[in-house]
C-alpha positions in Angstrom: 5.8 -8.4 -35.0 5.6 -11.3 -32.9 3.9 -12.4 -29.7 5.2 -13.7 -27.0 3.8 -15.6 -24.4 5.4 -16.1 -21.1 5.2 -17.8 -17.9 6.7 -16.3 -14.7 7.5 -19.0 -11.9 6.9 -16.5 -9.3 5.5 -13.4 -8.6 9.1 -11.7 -8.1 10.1 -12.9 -11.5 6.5 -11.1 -12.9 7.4 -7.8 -11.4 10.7 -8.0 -13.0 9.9 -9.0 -16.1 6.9 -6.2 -16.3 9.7 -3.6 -15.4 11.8 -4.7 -18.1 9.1 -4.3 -19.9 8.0 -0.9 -19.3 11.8 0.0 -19.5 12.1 -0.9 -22.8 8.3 1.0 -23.9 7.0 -2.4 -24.9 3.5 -2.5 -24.8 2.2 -5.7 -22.9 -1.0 -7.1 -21.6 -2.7 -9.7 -19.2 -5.1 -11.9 -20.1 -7.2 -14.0 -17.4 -6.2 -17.2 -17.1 -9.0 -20.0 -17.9 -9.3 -22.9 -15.4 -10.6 -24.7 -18.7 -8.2 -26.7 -21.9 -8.6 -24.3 -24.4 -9.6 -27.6 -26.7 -12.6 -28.1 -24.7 -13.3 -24.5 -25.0 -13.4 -24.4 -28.6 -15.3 -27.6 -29.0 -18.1 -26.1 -26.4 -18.5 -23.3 -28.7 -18.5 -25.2 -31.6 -21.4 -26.8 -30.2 -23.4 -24.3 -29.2 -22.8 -22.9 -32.9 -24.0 -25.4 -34.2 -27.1 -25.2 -31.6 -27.8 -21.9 -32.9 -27.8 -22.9 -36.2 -30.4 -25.1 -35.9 -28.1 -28.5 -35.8 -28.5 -31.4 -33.2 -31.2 -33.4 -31.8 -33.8 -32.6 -29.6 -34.9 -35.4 -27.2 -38.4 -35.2 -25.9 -37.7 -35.2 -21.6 -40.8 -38.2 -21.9 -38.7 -40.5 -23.1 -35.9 -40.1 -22.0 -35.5 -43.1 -20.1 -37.4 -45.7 -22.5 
């Protein structure tokens, strides 16, 4: 089947549409919104994947500034 994403105005049209919902026995379910661009996201765990894997460089906090 599909999925289908959608996006209420308001909270009267949420309660409607989650009645309609249930009317019809379609299962449905809310997921938390992220204040983050699911982009940026992705390319933060790409990072830390690759930090894990033993990719990246390692700066010595000395020198730092030189």
């Amino acid at each position: 089947m599909e999925t289908l994403i959608v996006h209420p105005k308001d909270q009267k049209q949420l309660i409607a549409i989650k009645a309609f919902l249930r009317a019809l026995d379609v299962s449905f379910k809310k997921e938390p919104a992220s204040p983050y661009n699911p982009d940026f996201v992705a390319k933060i765990k790409r990072g830390e994947k690759a930090s894990k894997a033993g990719k990246g460089v390692k700066v010595d906090v000395e020198n730092l500034w030189k």
